[in-house]
N, C-alpha and C positions, 0 to 999 in steps of 0.2 A: 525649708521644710525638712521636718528627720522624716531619718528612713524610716520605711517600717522594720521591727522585728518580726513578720510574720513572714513565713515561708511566701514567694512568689509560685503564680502557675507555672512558669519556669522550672524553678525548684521542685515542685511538686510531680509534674510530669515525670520524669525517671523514675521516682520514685512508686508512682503508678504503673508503670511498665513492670518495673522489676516486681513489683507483687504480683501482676498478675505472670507475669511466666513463670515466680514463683510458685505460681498456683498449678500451674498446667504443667512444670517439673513434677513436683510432687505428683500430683495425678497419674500420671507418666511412671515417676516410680513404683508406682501402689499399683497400677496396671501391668507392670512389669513382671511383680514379684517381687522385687528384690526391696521389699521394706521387711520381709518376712526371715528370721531367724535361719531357718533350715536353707534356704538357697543362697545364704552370708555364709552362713558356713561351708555348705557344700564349693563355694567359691574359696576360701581360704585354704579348705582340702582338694583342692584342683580335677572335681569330681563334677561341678555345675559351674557352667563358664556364662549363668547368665547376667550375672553385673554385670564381670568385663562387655559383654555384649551391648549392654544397654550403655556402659560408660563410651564406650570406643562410637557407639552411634550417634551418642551426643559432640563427642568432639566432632565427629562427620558434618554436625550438622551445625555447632556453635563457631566454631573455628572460621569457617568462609561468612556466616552470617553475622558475626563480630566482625571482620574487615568489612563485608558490602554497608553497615551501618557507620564504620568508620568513613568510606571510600564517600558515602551521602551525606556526611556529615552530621551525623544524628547521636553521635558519640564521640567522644574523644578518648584515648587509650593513651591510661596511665603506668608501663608497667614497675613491678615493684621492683627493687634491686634484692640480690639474692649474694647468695652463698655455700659452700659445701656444707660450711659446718649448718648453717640454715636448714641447708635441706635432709640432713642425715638426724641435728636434734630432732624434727619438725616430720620425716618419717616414722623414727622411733616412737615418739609419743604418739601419733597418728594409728599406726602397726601393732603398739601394745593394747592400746583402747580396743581397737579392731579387735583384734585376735583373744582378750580378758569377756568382751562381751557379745561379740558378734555385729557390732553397727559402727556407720561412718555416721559423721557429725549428721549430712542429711540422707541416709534412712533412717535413722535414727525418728529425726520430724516426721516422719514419712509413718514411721511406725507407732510413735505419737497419735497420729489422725487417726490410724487403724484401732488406736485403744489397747496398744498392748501394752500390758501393765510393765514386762520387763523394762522396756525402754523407755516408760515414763521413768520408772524407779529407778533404774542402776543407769540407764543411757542420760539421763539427765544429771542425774548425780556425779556420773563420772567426767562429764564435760564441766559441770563447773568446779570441781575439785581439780580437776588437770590444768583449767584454766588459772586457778588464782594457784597452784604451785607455780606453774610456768611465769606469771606474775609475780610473784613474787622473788624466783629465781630470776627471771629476767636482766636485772642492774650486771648480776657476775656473770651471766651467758653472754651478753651482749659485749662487755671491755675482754673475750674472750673466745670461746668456740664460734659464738657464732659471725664472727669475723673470718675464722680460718677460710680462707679460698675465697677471698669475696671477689665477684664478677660482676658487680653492679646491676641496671636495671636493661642491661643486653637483650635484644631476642634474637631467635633464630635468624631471622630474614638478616639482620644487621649482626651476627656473626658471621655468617657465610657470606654476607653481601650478595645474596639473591634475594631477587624479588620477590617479596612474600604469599602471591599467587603462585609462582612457582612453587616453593616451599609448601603451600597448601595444599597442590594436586598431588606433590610427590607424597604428603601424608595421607593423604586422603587416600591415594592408591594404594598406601603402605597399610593403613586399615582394611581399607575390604580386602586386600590379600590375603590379612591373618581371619577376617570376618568368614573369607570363604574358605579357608582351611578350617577353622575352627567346628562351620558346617560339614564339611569332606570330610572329618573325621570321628563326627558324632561326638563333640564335645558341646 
């Protein structure tokens, strides 16, 4: 008997997960604020610290619920392998976009939903223009910078050789610290 080519319920399932917390992300963001021009920027001028707020809560809350879903087996974790020069090209381009237009890749979507024209226009434009340079530059980044410092697909818990629970509270705590400094100081 051939296979079929069509997606299994299998296959399909993650990919229904992943849209819908797709979906409640977003929302999440748009409730937030931070699909909005003024508090992107107000974050890049170190005046409105409400991304980082909303970003640093997500890791609070993705970080331990990515291990429990690993620990139940309902996920398997692939991580990528990386590198310095990876992570300084892959900031810059990241940092310039940010900082040329005001949006990360998702508010950008975010702000999409909302109907703002900027981010349809120049946020979408600029992601696929960045994309097919990077693309296109890609063959000479890769036998080059982006090699420099390479440290493979390492994580924390298996650099330190602690247990990755450990490593989770220690961050976790290392969040709300700055979450509740952040409050204590009316930023």
């Amino acid at each position: 008997m051939e296979k079929s080519k069509h997606l299994s319920n299998k296959n399909i399932t993650p990919l229904v997960w992943g849209f819908l917390f797709g979906i409640v992300f977003g929302f999440l963001l748009q409730k937030g604020g931070v699909t909005k021009y003024d508090v992107i920027v107000g974050q890049l001028l170190l005046n409105d610290f409400t991304v980082l707020k909303i970003m640093l809560t997500a890791v609070m809350v993705g970080m331990p619920g990515v291990y429990l879903m690993e620990q139940a087996g309902w996920v398997q974790l692939y991580p990528k392998s990386g590198s310095l020069g990876m992570n300084v090209i892959g900031g810059l381009i990241f940092g310039i976009g940010f900082a040329l237009l005001g949006y990360c890749p998702g508010t950008i979507a975010g702000a999409i939903g909302n109907g703002y024209l900027d981010a349809a226009g120049g946020g979408l434009r600029g992601i696929w223009i960045g994309a097919g340079i990077f693309a296109a530059l890609y063959p000479k980044l890769n036998q080059g910078i982006l090699k420099a410092g390479y440290f493979g697909d390492i994580t924390i818990p298996e650099l330190t050789r602690v247990n990755k629970w450990i490593v989770i509270v220690i961050v976790e705590g290392l969040i709300l610290a700055l979450l509740w400094w952040l409050e204590s100081v009316g930023l």
